[in-house]
N, C-alpha and C positions, 0 to 999 in steps of 0.2 A: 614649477613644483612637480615632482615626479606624481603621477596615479599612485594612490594606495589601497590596495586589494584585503580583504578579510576573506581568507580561504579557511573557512569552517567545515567542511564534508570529508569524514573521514576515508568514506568510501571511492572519492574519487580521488582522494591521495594516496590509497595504499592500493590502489589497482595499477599496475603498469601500463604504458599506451600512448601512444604520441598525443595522446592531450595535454601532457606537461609539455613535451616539448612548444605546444604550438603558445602556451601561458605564458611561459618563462620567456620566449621573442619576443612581445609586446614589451619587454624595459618595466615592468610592472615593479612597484614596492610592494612585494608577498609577506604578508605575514601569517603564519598556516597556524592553524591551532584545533583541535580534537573535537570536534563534536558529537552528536547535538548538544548543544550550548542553552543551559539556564537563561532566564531572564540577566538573575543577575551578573552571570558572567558576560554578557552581551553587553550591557550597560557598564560594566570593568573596560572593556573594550572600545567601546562606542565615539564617536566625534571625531577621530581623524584617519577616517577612512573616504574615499570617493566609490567605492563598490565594495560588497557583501555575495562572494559566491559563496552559497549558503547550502547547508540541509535538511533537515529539520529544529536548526536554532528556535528558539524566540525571538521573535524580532516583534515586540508587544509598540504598542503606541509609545511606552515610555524610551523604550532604546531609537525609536522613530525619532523624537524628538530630542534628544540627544545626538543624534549623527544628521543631525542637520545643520545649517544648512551644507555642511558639505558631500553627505553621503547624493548621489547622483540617482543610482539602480542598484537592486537587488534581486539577482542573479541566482535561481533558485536553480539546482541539481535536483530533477524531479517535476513532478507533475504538481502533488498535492503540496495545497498554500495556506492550512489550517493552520500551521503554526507563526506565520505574519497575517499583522491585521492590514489587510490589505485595502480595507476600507478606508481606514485611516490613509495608508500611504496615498490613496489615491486622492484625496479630501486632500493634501500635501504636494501633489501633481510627482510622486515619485514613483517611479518607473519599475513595476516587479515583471520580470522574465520567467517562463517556466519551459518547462522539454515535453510537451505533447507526443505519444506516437515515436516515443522510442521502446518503451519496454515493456508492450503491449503481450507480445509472443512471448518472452523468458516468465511474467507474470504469469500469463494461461499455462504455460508448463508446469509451475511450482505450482499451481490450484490442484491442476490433475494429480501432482504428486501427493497431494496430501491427502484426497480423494482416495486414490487407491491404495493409498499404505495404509487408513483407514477403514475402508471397505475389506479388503482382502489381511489386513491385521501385519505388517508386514513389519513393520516397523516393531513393534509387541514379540515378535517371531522370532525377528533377527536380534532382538537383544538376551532371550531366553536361549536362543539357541548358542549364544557366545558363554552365556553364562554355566553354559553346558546343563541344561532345561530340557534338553532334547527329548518332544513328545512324540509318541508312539501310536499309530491305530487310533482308532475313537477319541484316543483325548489330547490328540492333536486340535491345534484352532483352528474354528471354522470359518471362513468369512462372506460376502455376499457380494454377486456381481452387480455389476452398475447396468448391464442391458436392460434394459424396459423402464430403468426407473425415472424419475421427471427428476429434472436439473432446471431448479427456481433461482435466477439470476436478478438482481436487484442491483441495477443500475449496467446498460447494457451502451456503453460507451467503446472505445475500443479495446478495453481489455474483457469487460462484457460479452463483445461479439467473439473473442477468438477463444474465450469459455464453451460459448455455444457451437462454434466450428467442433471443436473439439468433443464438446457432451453427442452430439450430432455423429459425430464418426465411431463414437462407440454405443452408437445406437438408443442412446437416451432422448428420451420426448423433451424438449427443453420451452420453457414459459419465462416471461420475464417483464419487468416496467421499467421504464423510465421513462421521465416525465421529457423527454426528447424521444420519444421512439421513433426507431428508423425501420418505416413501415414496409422498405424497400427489401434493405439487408433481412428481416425477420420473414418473408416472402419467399428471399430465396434460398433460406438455410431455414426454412421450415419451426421457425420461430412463434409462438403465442404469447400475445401480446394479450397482460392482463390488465384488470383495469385501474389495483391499488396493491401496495404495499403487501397487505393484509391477502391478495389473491394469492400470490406467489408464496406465503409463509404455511397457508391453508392446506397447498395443492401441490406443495414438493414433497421430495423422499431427499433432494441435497440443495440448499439454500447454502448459493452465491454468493456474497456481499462486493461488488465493485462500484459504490456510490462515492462521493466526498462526504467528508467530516462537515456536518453544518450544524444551527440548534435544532432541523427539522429532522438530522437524520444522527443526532448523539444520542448512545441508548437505545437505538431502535428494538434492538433485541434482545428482548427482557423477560420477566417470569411471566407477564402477560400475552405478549407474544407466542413463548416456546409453549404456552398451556393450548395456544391455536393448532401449530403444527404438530401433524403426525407424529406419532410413536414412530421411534427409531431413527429420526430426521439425523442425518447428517450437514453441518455449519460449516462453511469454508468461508474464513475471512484473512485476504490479501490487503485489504483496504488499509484502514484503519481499527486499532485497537478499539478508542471509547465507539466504535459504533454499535458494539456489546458490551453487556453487564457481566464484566465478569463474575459476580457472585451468583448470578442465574443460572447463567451458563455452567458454570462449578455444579452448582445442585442439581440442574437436568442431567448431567453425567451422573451424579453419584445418582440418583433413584432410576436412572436406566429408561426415563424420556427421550434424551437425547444418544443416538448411538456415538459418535463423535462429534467432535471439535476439532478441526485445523485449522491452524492460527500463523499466519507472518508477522503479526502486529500484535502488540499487546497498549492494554491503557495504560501503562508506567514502563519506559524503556531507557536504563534496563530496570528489567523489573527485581525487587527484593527476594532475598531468595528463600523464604517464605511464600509467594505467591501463590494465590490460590488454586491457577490451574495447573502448577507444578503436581501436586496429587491429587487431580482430579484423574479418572479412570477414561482409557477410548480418548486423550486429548493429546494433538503433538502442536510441539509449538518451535518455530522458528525462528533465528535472529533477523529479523527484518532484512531477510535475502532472496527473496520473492524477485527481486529485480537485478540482482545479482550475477552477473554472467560477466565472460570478457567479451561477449560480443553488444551487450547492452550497455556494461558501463561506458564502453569506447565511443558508441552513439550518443545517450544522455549525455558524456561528458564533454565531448566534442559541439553538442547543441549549445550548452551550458555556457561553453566557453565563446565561440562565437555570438553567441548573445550576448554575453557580456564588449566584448571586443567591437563588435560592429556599431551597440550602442552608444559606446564611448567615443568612439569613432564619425559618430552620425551619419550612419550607412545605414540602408533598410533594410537586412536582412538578420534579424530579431523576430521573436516570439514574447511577445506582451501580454500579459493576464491581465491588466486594470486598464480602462481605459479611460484620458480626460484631456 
């Protein structure tokens, strides 16, 4: 019986690259289809597949149990595994792959983008000035450099660290936690390491967010929180959407707590257009392209797909997130 493939990642089907090419050798039964995929589309789907190259689908315990027993591995495009319950699969002995340490650098590049289009109002500028806005002398916008200011990093992983390379080279004092800290790298790129969550929210002028999506870190930052940090803090989150309120966050914008918001992720994607920090003031928000490069997708997708391949193969050169 031929392998049957569930190729759900939009992004790695509409990026060009020799990772189709190397897909489509393997004799694969492809079936592609649009994601990120609902629950219940997943479960439309489910049961006669042997692998799932997936991207942020649902793959809930219930579609688990449905594509069993024939589904093998689940072949995730990407790092984060929030949206499979991977506890489950592993309680099931089934096999989730991810791509560690490919899109660490395109990630730190979009932070800093949104950082200084932020800071420097650039983004606010460039669309006044299309609109033919064009301001003059004094009431021209002002905006504020990033030298001196502290850059609070919350969750200092590798995308974490090439944040702080970067805060570091334009001369920002950078502090950070994670409950792995690498006491080495922070040593040598002059990193401070604090002791809680709540140090880093206190003692910044621009809060990071590069942690996982958990129940310990959903919501993190909230009206209780942003009422900690400083006047005029700047928010950059790459990570994950629900790890902010957006309703909070909305509001610290409009009363002029928070100076900005940049945002890759949002809690609803995509989100209704409606959304709340659609007209929030000082907030830019991006289609989940943070990781977005032709030099990143080609790696991710290329990891992705020998992990799949090798696995199925029973070769040991895979990257396994669950272990049993």
């Amino acid at each position: 019986m031929t392998t049957r493939i569930l190729l759900s990642t939009t992004s790695y089907q509409d990026t060009p690259g020799p990772h189709h090419e190397l897909l489509e050798s393997q004799g694969f039964d492809i079936v592609r289809e649009r994601g990120p995929l609902p629950e219940s589309e997943m479960l439309d789907l489910s049961g006669e597949f042997d692998a799932f190259l997936c991207g942020d689908d649902a793959i809930t315990r219930a579609v688990i149990d449905k594509s069993l027993p024939r589904l093998k591995v689940i072949s995730k495009y990407g790092i984060g595994l929030d949206k499979i319950d991977v506890a489950y699969a592993t309680e099931q002995e089934l096999a989730v792959l991810n791509t560690p340490g490919v899109n660490h650098t395109t990630v730190a590049e979009h932070t800093f983008g949104l950082l200084l289009s932020l800071s420097k109002k650039i983004q606010e500028n460039a669309v006044d000035v299309v609109a033919g806005k064009w301001q003059a002398g004094w009431k021209k916008p002002v905006g504020h450099e990033i030298l001196g200011k502290t850059m609070g990093i919350i969750g200092l992983g590798r995308i974490g660290k090439e944040v702080a390379i970067r805060a570091r080279a334009f001369g920002m004092k950078v502090i950070a936690f994670d409950p792995y800290f690498d006491g080495a790298f922070a040593e040598q790129h002059d990193v401070t390491r604090c002791a809680s969550i709540d140090e880093v929210l206190i003692n910044s002028n621009v809060i990071s967010l590069h942690c996982f999506l958990d129940e310990n870190t959903r919501g993190m930052i909230n009206a209780q929180k942003i009422a900690e940090m400083q006047d005029d803090v700047i928010v950059l989150n790459c990570a994950r959407g629900e790890l902010v309120e957006t309703g909070d966050i909305a509001e610290a914008l409009e009363s002029g707590k928070a100076a900005g918001y940049g945002a890759d992720v949002l809690d609803e994607e995509p989100p209704a257009a409606d959304h709340k920090l659609f007209s929030a003031p000082n907030c830019i928000i991006t289609s989940h392209i943070a990781s977005r490069t032709y030099e990143s997708v080609e790696r991710q997708a290329f990891r992705a797909t020998h992990n799949l391949i090798n696995f199925l193969n029973g070769e040991s050169d895979f990257i396994q997130a669950n272990k049993f």
